[in-house]
N, C-alpha and C positions, 0 to 999 in steps of 0.2 A: 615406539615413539612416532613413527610414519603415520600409524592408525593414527593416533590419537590427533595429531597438528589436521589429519586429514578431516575429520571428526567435528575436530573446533570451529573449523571453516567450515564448514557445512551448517554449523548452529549459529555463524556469525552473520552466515546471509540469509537464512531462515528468520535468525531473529533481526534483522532488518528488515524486513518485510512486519514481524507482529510489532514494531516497535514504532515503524511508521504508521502502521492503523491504530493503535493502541492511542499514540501521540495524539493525534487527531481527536479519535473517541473522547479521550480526556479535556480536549480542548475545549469541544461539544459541551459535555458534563461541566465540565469545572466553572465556564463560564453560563453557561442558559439552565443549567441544573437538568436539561436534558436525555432520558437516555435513550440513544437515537440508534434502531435497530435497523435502519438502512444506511447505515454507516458501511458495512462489507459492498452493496450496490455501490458505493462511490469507488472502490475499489474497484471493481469490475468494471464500471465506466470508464474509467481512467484506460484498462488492459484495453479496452475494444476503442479508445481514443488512437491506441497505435495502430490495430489494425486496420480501423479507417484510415488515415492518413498513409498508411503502408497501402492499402485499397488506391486510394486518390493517387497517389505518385506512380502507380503499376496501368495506370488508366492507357490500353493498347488499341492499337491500329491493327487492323488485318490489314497483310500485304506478301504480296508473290513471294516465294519463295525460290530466289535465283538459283540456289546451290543445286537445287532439281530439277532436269532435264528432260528428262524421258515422261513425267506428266505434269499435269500443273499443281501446284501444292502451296499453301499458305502458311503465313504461321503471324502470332500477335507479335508488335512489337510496340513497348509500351513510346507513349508519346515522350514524353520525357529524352527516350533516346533519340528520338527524332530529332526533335528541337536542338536538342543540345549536346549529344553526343557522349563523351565521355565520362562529361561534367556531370550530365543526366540517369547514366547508372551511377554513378556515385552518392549521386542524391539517393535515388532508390536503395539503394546499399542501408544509407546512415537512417532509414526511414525511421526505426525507434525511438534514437537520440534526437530528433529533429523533431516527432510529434510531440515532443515536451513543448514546444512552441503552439500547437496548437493548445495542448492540455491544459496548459494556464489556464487562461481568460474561458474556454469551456468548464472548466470544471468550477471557477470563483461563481459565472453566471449561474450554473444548476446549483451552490452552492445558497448563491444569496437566492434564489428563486425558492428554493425549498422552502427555508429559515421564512421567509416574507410569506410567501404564499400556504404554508402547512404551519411548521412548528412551533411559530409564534403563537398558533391558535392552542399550544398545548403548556405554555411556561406553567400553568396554573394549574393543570391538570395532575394526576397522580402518574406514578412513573408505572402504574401498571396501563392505564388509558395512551400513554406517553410510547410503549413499549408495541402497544397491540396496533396504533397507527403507524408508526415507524416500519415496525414489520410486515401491516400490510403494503404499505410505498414500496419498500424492497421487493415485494413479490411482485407485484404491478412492473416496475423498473426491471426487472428480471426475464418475466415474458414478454416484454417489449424488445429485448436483448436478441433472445433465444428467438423471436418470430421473423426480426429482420437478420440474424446472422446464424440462424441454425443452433442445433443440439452437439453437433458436433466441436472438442477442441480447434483451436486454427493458431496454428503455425504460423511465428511473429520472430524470424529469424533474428541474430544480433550482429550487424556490421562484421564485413567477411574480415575487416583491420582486428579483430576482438575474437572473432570464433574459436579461436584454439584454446589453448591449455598456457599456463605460467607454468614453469619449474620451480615450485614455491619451495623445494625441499632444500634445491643449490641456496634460499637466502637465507637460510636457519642451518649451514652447514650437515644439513642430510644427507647429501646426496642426491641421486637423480630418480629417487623411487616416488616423490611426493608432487605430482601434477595437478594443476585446479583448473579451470574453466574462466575466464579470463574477463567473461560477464560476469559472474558473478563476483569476480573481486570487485568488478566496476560497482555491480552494485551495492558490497557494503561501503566502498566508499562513499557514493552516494547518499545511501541513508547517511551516515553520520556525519555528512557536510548539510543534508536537509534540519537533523536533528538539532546540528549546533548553531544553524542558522534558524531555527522556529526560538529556542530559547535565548538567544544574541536580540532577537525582533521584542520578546518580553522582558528579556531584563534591561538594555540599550536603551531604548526610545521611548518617548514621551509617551510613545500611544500602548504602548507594550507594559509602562509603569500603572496608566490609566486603566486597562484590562484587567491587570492585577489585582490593582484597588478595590475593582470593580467586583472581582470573583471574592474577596474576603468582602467590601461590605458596600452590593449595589445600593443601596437605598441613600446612605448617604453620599456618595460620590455621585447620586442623581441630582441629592440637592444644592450640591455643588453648580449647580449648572448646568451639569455636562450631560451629553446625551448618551449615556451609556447602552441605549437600545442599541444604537447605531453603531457604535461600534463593537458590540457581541456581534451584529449580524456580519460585518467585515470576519470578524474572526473566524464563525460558521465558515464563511469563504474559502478561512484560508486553510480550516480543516481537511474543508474537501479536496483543496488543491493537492495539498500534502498526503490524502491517502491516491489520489486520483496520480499523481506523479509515479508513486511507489508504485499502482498499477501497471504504467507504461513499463518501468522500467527489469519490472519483474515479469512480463509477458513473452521472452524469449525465455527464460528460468521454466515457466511452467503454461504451456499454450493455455489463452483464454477460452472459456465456456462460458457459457450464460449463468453458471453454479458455481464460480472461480467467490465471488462476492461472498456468499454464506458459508463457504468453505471458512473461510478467511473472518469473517465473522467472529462463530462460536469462539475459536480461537484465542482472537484479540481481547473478546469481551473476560475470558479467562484469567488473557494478562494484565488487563484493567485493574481487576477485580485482586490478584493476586498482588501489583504493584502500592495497591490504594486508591481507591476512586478520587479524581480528582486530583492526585498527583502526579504532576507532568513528568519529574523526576522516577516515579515510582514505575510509570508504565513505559519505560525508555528501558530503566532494569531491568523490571522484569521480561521482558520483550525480550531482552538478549537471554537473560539466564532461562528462560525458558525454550528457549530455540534450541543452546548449546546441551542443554540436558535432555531434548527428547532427539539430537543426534546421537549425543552416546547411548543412548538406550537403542537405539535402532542398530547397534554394532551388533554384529552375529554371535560375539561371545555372551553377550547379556543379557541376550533373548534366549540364547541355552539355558541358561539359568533361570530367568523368569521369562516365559512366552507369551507374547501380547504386550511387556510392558513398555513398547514405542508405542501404542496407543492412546494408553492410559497415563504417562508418565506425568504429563503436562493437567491434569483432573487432581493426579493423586496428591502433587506437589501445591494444587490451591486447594486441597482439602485440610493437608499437612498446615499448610502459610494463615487460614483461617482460625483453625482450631488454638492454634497461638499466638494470632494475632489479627483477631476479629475485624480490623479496620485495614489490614493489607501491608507489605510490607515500608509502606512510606504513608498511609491514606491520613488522614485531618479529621481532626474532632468535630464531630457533628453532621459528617458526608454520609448520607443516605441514614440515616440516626433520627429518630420520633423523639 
């Protein structure tokens, strides 16, 4: 029973992570009919949004080093301590949760920058022409990554109040054999106050009704008046912002590389596809179910029995979801359909 609770959670913060890009993805698609293959780069920009900001607060002084007597010896001391003392490692500490504050407003501007500046130029194009510019941006956005911050992983610690372990087993009356990581509970919680606050903003509000509308039937809700370019491009935004947050938040979980994006990609585009293209509901699902199922497949017993299949589990299960049910487990009549 320990395995298994320990198991779950493992698939519940994985699929928080494919559930957040996926979310996003579908956002993309469902409204500009877009299939936007630099969708994983947002995600990566988001993880290296922490590291800057973790970079920026560590910004150090060289100064003598009193403890040392016998020669002279230096050591950095980040300004932040200087100025402020206590207050100012503390800051540095919560660098991750606090670069959500920057994250925002950088990720809505590359957001709408993109959507304006690129993908507008493609609504009309095929989604294979759609697929092959998309992916070249991702690549470009990629080496741009990797030349200013290396090839190497970087270590994006998680607030030292948070670093340890939960006794998750003592709240389920297990006993004390079942410990978690205390990030990553933060982070499914997380996701699923982002997720229930992306679908609260579309089903709640006027502008989230309008969207809607908009994705079952642009044309007339155009002649309505209303300027429904303008607000798909807000939403593009708010895409980005949404997988660009999961970034941050997931970068102490798994140190960012310049490769963390198309990891994360293939991936999501799986659980898109597996959920229903263009259902927001469908790839929130499948995001989870497909996370909690390629952690049990990665338990040692199961891999005895079938070896390799934590690889493949998450391929074989949209080959399975396909073949009986061609549109995905939630997808809409007529989504990607001639």
């Amino acid at each position: 029973m320990d395995a298994v609770l320990l198991q779950l959670l493992n698939g519940l913060d994985k699929g928080g992570a494919y559930a957040l890009i996926a979310l996003g993805l579908t956002l993309i698609f469902g409204t500009l009919g877009v299939v936007n293959f630099a969708h994983g780069a947002l995600f990566m920009l988001g993880a290296f949004c922490a590291v800057s900001f973790q970079n920026l607060l560590t910004l150090s002084k060289r100064v003598k080093d009193e403890s040392v007597t016998f020669f002279e010896a230096y050591k950095e001391i980040p300004y932040l301590e200087i100025w402020f003392g206590d207050t100012g490692t503390l800051l540095i500490d919560m660098a991750v949760p606090l670069s959500l504050i920057l994250t925002v407003p950088i990720m809505l501007a590359i957001g709408y920058s993109m959507e304006r500046g690129l993908i507008q130029r493609f609504y009309k194009r095929t989604h294979a022409e759609q697929i092959l510019v998309t992916f070249g941006l991702a690549i470009v956005l990629q080496e741009l990554v990797k030349a200013n911050f290396g090839a190497n992983p970087i270590p994006t610690p998680a607030p030292d109040l948070v670093s340890g372990s939960a006794n998750v087993g003592s709240w389920f009356g297990l006993g004390d054999n079942v410990i978690y990581p205390w990030w990553r509970l933060i982070f499914f919680g997380f996701a699923g106050v982002v997720i229930a606050g992306v679908f609260a903003f579309l089903q709640l509000t006027t502008f989230g009704m309008v969207v809607r509308a908009g994705m079952a039937d642009r044309e007339t809700v155009g002649l309505l008046g209303i300027d429904i370019d303008r607000k798909f491009t807000i939403v593009f935004g708010l895409a980005a912002v949404v997988t660009g947050m999961a970034g941050v938040m997931y970068a102490p979980i798994l140190p960012p590389d310049y490769h963390i994006g198309m990891d994360f990609l293939v991936l999501s585009f799986v659980v898109v596809v597996v959920g229903g293209m263009g259902s927001l509901g469908g790839a929130v699902a499948a995001g989870f179910l497909l996370g909690i199922l390629q952690s049990f497949a990665s338990m040692t017993e199961v891999k005895a029995i079938i070896p390799g299949i934590d690889q493949i589990v998450i391929y074989l299960i949209a080959v399975i979801v396909l073949l009986t049910r061609p549109r995905g487990l939630m997808g809409r009549r007529g989504v990607m359909e001639e």
